[in-house]
C-alpha positions in Angstrom: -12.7 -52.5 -63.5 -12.6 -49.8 -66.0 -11.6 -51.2 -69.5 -13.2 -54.0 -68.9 -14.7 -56.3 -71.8 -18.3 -57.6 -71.3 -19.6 -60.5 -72.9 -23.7 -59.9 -72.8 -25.6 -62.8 -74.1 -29.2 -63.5 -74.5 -31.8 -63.9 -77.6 -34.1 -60.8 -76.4 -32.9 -57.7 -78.2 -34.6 -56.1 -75.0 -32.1 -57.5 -72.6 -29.2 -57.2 -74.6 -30.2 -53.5 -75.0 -30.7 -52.7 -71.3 -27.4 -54.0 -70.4 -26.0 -52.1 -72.6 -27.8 -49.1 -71.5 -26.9 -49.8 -68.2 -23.1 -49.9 -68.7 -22.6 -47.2 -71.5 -20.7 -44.3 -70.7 -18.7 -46.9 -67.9 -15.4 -47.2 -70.2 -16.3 -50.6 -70.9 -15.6 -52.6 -74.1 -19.5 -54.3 -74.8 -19.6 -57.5 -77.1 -22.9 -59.2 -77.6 -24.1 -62.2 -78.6 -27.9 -63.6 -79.1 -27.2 -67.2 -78.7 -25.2 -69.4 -76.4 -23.0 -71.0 -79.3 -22.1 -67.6 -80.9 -21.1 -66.9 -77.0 -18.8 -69.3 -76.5 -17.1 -68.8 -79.7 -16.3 -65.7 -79.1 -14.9 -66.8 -75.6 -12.7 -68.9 -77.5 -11.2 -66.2 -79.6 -11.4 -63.2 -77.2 -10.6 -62.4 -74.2 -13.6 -61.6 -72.0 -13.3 -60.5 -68.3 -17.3 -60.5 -67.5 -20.3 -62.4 -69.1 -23.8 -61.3 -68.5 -26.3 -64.1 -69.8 -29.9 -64.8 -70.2 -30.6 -68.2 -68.0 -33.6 -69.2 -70.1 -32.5 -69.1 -73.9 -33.8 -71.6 -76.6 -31.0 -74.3 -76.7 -28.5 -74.4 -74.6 -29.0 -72.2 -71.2 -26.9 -69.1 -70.4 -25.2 -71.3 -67.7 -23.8 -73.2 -70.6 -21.5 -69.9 -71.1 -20.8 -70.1 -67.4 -19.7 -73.7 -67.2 -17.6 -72.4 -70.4 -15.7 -69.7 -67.5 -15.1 -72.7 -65.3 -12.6 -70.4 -62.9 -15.1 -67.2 -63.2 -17.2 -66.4 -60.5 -20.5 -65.5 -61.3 -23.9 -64.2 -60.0 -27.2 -64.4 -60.6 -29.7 -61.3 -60.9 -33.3 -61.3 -62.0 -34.8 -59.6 -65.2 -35.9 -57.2 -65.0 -33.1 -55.9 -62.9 -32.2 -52.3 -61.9 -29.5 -50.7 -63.9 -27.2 -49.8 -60.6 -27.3 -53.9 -59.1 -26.0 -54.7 -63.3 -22.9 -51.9 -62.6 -22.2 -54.0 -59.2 -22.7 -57.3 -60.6 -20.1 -56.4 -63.2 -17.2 -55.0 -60.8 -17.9 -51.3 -60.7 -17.3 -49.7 -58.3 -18.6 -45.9 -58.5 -22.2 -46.7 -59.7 -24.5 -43.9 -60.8 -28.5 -44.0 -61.1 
């Protein structure tokens, strides 16, 4: 899935910062957004192929951006989760710790 642009979403600057971590260095294009409404604006102007989002925001809940990717699937992983399971849960493949 090199190339790939991912959506991450969530009001924690923490979580938004260790998926980033996770993925940097992957060849992927990161866009991120700290509330569900900024989210799915940008779904509407931009093509996204993977969304990583907070379930429990203030508002509207992360699976408000998933309803929004009605023909996505999706998977759920726990916070905090382990860098290499964020790499598989977005589609790639060769994974290093």
């Amino acid at each position: 899935m090199g190339g790939a642009h991912i959506l991450v979403v969530d009001d924690e600057g923490y979580f938004r910062s260790s998926v980033d971590d996770a993925l940097t260095g992957q060849g992927l294009r990161i866009s991120r957004a700290d509330n569900v409404p900024a989210a799915l604006a940008m779904l509407r102007n931009e093509a996204v192929d993977v969304v990583v989002a907070g379930h429990v925001m203030p508002g509207l809940s992360g699976l408000a951006v998933a309803a929004g990717r009605q023909s996505s699937p999706f998977r759920f992983i726990e916070n905090p989760f382990d860098p290499v399971a964020i790499r598989l849960a977005v589609g790639l493949e060769a994974c290093s710790a």
